[in-house]
N, C-alpha and C positions, 0 to 999 in steps of 0.2 A: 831829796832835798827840796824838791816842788814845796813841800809844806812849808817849809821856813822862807823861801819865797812869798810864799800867800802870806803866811805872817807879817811878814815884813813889808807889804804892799798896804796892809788892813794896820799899821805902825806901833808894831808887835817891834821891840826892842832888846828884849831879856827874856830870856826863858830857861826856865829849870828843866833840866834834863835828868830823869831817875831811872837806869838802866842796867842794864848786866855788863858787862866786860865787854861785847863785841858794839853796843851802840855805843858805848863811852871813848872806845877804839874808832871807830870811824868817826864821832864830833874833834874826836882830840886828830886825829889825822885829815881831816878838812878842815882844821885849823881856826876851828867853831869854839872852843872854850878861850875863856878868859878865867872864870874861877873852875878851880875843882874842891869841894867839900868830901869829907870824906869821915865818916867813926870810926874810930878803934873800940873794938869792944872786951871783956874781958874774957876770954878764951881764944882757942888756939882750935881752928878746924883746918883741915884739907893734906894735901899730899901730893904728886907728881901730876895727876888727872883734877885737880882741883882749880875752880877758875880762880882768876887773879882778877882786883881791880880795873884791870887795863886788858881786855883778851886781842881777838883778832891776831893779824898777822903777825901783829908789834913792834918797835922799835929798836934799833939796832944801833951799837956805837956811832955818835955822831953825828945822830939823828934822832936823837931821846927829847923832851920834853922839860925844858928848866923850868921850876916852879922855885916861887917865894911864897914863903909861909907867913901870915899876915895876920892871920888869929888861931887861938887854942882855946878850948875852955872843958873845962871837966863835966862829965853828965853821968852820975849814977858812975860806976867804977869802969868805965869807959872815955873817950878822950875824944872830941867831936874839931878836926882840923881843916882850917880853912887857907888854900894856899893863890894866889893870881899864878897864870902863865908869865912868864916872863919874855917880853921880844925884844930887848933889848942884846939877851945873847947870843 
């Protein structure tokens, strides 16, 4: 997290993060997102060994992630959703 330091010294305030399952797991577990964007697309891949949007260690009853969903918009037959963290919960 040194870098987002240096960003935030040089007054870097927003940043997009495009990642797999385990950096998306450690922003959203340092408590680093305020939005999460995310496509549905049309098809159906994976299985029991398939990653999920959210990898790492993960979250556990009571300790999950409340999100409000704030925008939707349709893209090609796909479905492109925008949701804020919520800390109010």
């Amino acid at each position: 997290m040194a870098l987002l330091e240096t960003l935030g010294q040089r007054g870097v305030t927003s940043l997009l993060v495009e990642g797999g399952g385990e950096t998306i797991y450690s922003f959203f577990r340092a408590g680093l997102v305020d939005v999460y964007s995310v496509f549905v697309g049309d098809f159906i891949i994976g299985g029991r060994e398939s990653p999920t949007p959210v990898d790492g260690e993960g979250f556990r009853v009571g300790e999950h992630i409340p999100l409000r969903l704030v925008s939707f918009e349709r893209l090609g037959s796909g479905v492109h959703l925008t949701y804020e963290v919520r800390r109010d919960a």
